[in-house]
C-alpha positions in Angstrom: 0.8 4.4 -23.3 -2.0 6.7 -23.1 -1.7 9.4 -20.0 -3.8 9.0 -16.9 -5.3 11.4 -14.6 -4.8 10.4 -10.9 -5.6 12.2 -7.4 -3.5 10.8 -5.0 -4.8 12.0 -1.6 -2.3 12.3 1.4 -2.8 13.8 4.8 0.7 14.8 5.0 3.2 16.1 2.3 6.4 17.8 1.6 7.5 20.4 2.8 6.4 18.3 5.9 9.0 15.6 7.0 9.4 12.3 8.4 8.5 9.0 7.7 4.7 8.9 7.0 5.9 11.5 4.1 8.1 9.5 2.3 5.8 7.0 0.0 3.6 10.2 -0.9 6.7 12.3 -1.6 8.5 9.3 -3.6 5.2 8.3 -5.9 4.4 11.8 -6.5 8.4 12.4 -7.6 8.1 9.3 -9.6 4.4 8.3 -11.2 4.8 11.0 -13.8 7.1 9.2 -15.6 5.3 6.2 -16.0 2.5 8.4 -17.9 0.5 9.4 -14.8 -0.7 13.1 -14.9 -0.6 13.7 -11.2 -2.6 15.9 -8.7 -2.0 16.0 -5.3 -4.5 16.8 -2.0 -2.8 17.4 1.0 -3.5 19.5 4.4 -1.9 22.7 4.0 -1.0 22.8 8.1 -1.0 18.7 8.8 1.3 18.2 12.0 4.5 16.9 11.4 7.9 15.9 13.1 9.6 18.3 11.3 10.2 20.1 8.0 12.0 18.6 5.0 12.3 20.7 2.3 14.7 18.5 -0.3 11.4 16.1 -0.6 9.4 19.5 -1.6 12.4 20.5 -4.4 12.5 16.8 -5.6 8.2 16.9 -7.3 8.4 17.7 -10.8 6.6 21.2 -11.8 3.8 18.9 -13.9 2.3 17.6 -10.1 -0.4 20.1 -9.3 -0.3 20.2 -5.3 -3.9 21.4 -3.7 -3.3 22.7 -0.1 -6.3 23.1 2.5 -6.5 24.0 5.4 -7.4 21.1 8.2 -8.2 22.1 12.6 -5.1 20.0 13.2 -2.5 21.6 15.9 1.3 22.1 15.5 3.2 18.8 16.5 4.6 20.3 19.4 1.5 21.4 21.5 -0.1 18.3 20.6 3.2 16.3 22.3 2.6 19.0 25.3 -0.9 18.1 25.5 -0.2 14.3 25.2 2.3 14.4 28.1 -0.7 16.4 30.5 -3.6 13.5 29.7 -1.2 10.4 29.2 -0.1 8.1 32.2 3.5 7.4 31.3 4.6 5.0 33.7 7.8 2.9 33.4 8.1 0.2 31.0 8.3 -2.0 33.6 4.9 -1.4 35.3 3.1 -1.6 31.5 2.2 -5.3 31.8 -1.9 -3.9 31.6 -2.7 -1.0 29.6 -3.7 1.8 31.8 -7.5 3.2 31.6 -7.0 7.2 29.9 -8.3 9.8 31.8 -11.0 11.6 31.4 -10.2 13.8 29.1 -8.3 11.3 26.9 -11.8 9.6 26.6 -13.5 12.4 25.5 -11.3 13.0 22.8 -11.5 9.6 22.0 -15.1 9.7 21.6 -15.5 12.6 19.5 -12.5 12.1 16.8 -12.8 8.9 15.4 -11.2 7.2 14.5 -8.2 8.9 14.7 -8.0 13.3 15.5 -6.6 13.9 11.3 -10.8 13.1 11.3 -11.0 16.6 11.1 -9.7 16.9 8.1 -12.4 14.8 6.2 -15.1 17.5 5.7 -12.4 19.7 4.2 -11.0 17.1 2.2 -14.4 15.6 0.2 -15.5 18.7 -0.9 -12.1 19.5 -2.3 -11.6 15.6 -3.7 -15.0 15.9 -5.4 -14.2 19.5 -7.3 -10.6 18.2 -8.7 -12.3 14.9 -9.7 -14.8 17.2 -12.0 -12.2 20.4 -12.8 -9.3 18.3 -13.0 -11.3 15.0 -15.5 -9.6 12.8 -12.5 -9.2 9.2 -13.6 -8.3 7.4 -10.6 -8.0 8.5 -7.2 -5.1 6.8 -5.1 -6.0 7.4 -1.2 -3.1 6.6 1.1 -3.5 5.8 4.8 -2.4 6.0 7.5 -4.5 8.7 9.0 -7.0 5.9 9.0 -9.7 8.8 8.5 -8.6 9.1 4.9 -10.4 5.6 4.5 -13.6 7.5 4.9 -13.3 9.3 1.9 -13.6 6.0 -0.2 -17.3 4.9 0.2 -18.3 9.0 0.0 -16.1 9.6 -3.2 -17.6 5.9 -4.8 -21.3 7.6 -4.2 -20.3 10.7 -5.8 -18.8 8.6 -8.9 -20.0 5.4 -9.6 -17.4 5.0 -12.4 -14.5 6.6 -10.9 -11.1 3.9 -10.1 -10.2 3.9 -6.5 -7.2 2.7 -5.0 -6.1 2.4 -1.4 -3.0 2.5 -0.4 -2.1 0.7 3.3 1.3 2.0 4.6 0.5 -0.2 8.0 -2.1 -3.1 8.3 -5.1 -1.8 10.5 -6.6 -4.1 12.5 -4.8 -7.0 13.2 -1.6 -5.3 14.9 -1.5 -1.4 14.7 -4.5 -1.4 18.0 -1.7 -3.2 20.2 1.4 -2.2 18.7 1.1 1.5 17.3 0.7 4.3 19.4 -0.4 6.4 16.8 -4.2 4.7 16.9 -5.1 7.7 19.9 -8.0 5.3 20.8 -7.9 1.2 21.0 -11.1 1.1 22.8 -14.0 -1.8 21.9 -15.3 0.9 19.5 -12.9 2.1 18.0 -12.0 -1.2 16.8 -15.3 -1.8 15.7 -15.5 1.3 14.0 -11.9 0.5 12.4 -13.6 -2.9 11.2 -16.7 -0.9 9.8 -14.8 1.4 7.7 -12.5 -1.2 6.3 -14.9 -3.0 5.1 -16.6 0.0 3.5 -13.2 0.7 1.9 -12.6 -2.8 0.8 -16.0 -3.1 -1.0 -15.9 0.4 -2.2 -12.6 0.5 -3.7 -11.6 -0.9 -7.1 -8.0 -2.1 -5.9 -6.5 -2.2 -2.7 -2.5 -2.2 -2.0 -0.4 -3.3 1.2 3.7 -2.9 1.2 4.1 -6.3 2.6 3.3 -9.5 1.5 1.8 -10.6 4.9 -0.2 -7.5 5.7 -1.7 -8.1 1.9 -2.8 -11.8 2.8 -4.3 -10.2 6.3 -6.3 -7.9 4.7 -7.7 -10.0 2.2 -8.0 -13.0 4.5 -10.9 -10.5 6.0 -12.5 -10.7 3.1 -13.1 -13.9 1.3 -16.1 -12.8 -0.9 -13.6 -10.4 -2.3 -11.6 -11.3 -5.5 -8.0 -11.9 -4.4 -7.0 -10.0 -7.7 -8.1 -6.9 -5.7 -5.2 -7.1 -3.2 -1.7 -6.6 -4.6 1.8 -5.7 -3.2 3.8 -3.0 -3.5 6.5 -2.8 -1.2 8.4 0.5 0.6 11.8 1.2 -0.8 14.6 3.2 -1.0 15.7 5.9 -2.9 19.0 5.7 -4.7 19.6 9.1 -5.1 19.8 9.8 -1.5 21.9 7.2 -0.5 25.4 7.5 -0.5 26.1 3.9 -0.9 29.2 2.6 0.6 31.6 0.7 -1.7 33.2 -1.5 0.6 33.0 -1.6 4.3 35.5 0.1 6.7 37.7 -2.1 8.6 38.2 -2.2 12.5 38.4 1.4 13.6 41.3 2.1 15.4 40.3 2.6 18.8 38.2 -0.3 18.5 34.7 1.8 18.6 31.4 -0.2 16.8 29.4 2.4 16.0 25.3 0.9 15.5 23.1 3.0 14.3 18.8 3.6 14.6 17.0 5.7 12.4 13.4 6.9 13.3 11.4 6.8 15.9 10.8 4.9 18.9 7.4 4.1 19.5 5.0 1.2 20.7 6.1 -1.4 18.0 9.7 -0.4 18.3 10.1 -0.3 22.1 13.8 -0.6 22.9 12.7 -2.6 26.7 14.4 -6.2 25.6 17.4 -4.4 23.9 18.0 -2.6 26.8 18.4 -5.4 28.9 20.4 -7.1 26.5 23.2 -4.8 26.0 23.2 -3.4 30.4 24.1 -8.0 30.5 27.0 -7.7 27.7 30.1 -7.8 29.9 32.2 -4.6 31.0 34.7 -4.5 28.3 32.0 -5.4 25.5 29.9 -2.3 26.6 32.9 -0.1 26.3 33.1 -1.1 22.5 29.6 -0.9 21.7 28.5 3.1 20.8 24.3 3.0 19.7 23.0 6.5 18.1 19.4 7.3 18.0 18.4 9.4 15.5 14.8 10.6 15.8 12.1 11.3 17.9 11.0 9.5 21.0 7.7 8.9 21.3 7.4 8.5 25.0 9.4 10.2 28.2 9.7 5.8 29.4 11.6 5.0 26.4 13.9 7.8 26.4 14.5 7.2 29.9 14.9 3.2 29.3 17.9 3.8 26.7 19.5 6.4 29.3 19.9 3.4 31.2 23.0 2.5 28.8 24.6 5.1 30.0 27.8 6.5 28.0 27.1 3.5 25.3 23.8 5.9 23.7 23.6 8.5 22.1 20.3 10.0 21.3 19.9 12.6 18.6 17.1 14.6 17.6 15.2 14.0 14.3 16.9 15.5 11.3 16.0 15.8 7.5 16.5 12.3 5.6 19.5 13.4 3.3 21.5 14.3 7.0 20.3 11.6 9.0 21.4 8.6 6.0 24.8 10.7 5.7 24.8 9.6 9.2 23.8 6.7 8.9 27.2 6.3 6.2 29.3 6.7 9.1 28.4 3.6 11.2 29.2 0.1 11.2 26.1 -1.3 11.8 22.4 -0.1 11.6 20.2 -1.0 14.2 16.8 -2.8 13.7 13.8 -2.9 16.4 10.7 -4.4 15.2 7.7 -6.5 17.8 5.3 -6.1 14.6 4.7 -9.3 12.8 3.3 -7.6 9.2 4.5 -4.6 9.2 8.1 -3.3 8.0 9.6 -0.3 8.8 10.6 2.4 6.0 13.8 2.3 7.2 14.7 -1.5 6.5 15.1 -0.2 2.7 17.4 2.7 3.8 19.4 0.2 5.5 19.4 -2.7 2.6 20.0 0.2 0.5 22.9 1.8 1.8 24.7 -1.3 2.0 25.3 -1.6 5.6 24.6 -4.7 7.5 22.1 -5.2 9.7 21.5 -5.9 13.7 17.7 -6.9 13.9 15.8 -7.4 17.0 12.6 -8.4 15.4 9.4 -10.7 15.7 10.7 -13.9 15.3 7.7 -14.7 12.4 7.7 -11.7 11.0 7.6 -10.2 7.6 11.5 -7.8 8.6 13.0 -11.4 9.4 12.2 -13.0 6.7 13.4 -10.1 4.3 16.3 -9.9 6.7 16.9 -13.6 5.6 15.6 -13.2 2.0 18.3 -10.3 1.4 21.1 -11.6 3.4 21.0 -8.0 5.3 22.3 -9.0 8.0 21.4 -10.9 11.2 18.4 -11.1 13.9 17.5 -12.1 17.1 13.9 -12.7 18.4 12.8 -9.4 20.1 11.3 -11.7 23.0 14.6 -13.2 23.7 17.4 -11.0 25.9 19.9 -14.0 26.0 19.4 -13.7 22.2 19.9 -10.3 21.6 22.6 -10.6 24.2 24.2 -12.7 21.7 23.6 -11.1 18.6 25.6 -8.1 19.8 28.6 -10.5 21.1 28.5 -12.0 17.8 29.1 -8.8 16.8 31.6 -7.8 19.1 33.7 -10.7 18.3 33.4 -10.6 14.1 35.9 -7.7 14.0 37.6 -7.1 10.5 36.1 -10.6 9.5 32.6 -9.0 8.5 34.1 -7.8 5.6 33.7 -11.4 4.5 30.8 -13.0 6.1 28.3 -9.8 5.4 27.5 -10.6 1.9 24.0 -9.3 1.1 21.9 -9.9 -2.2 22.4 -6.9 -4.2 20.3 -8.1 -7.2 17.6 -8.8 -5.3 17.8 -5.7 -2.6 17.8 -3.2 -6.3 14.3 -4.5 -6.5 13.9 -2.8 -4.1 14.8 0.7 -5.4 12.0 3.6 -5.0 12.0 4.4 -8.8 11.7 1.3 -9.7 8.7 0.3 -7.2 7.4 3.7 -8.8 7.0 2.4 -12.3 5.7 -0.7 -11.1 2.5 1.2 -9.4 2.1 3.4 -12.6 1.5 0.0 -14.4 -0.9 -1.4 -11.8 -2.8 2.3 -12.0 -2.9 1.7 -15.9 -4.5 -1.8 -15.4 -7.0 -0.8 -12.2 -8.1 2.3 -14.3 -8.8 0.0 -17.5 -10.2 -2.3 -15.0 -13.0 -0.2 -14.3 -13.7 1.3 -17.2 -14.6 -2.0 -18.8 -16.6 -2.9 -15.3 -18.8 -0.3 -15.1 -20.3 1.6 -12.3 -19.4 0.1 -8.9 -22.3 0.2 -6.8 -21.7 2.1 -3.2 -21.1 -0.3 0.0 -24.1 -1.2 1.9 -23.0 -1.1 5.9 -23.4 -4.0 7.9 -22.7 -4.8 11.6 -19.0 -5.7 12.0 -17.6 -8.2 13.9 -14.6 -7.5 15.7 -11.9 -9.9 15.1 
């Protein structure tokens, strides 16, 4: 197989950690050995959760890493600055979203679509030099920040030949403006501006990936006149070499203690409201086996102060690096699953599958993390709607005692699909075939903008 030159583009990159990190980190450890020559293009001072530097150690020395600088602030002042302009009232009270302040809107108006916009001036003068220096091949752009989209339909004027690939880590339009907090804006125009440049992208690129199944058929669904060849699937995974997979499960502990474990954050599509209710109705000896740990940040002050409403049955923990927070994760009995997002599945589902422990799932009912809940045999769900239902779930629990070791069974030939490496290889093929793709095609003619609807 002959080597290819690819760009991948990412906002965010070790030594910065957390979980929009991980798929840049993993292809970037990985594409090389499927005959990728790989540059990276990154924002030198990106905000991020935290640092984790065993993702930075893990990129082979052949990955060429180009830093620039972007007019983003340190994750912490932005939270400060968030908490002064945000109306954070009680879950209870959120049945209407709340109109932002003023000076919420004029953020909103000026970085759109989302404030990592600033980086985009930055980042197509630098894109455009290592496409020429670096005899770039194909340039894989991964998203979210949404404002990396922008550099699709600016990079396809600049080279009419060049292979572009975009990479969805979360559908755009269809969920992520009610359900992911992240957006900064979900006004009438920022959704038709999201619809504008999605369409740009679509058009403009030569392949377009999603890492479910149902967030590929919603994107393309958007776009009929497009071939459906365009849209493929390449799921999130986990990484074998940082799992410490566990053999055989532990058997009842002996003070009777079920440890249930969450990893990541807590945000809009994870809100813990139903769950809460759930487990304050289990009955007083129940709660006194139950211990949950929450390892990561919390988005909002009204969800921390929701799961302090378990009292001595939470623990919440600070985010840590990955390898320290799935050693944790080693230590519990079961891992915990919150999911109200219908097409999107969290990074850690894979962690979990991965490390072999079963799962507790409060999730959409329809959505794509029950049915590879089902699909896996991973464990069991309840409809994230439904409080009787995740009341249930966690008696269920309760009750199952040294039995699980029988009835949690999960699919291990199908879950090793499943394994980071492997996905890896997979995407160097697809690049192969989207580059050669191309090349036979011809020059791809820029997208002409039209007035979007808003769907």
């Amino acid at each position: 197989m002959n080597s290819l030159n690819v760009l991948l583009i990412t906002y965010v990159f070790p030594p910065a950690g957390g979980t929009g990190v991980i798929r840049a980190a993993n292809l970037a450890r990985y594409l090389p050995d499927g005959g990728i020559v790989l540059d990276v293009l990154t924002a030198r001072n990106a905000s991020a959760v935290g640092n984790d530097i065993s993702f930075l150690k893990e990129i082979p020395e052949s990955v060429t890493v180009h830093r620039t600088v972007t007019l983003d602030l340190p994750f912490s002042i932005k939270k400060r600055i968030k908490s002064l302009i945000t109306r954070d009232k009680p879950l209870a009270v959120q049945t209407v979203p709340s109109k932002p302040n003023f000076i919420k809107r004029v953020f909103q108006d000026i970085l759109q679509p989302d404030p990592q916009v600033t980086w985009f001036p930055v980042a197509i003068r630098a894109a455009s030099r290592i496409v020429k220096k670096r005899h770039i091949g194909l340039v894989l752009i991964t998203a979210p920040p949404f404002s990396n989209l922008l550099l699709v339909s600016k990079l396809r004027e600049k080279f009419p030949d060049l292979a572009i690939v975009v990479d969805f880590r979360d559908e755009w339009i269809s969920t992520s403006f009610d359900l992911v907090s992240f957006l900064f804006s979900s006004t009438g125009r920022s959704r038709n501006l999201a619809c504008r440049v999605e369409a740009s992208t679509v058009t403009s690129s030569t392949a377009v990936v999603a890492v479910t199944e149902a967030a590929r058929r919603e994107i393309k669904s958007r776009y009929p006149n497009e071939p459906d060849n365009k849209f493929h699937l390449i799921p999130n995974g986990f990484d074998a070499t940082r799992l410490q997979r566990s053999g055989t499960l532990s058997s009842l502990r002996p003070d009777g203690k079920i440890i249930v474990t969450y990893l990541g954050t807590v945000y809009a599509s994870t809100e813990p409201t139903t769950l809460v209710q759930a487990l304050k109705a289990l009955p007083p000896e129940v709660k006194l086996r139950f211990k949950l740990r929450f390892i990561g940040r919390i988005e909002e002050r009204r969800y921390r102060e929701a799961l302090l409403q378990l009292g001595d049955m939470v623990e919440l923990m600070e985010y840590m690096p990955q390898r320290e927070a799935l050693a944790a994760m080693n230590e519990t009995d079961y891992v915990l699953l919150i999911n109200h997002d219908p097409l999107n599945v969290g990074g850690k589902f894979y962690d979990y599958v991965g490390g072999g422990k079963p799962i507790l799932g409060a999730v959409h009912p329809e959505g794509e993390t029950r049915r590879l809940l089902e699909e896996l045999k991973a464990g069991w769900w309840a409809d994230i709607r439904d409080v009787e239902a995740i009341r249930q779930l966690f008696l269920d629990a309760g009750a199952r005692g040294d039995s699980l070791l029988a009835e949690f069974q999960p699919d291990k030939v199908k879950i090793a699909q499943y394994e980071r490496k492997v996905l890896a290889q997979r995407y160097a093929r697809l690049l192969h075939t989207v580059a050669r793709k191309q090349s036979d095609s011809g020059p791809q003619a820029p997208f002409t903008p039209l007035v979007a609807e808003t769907r």
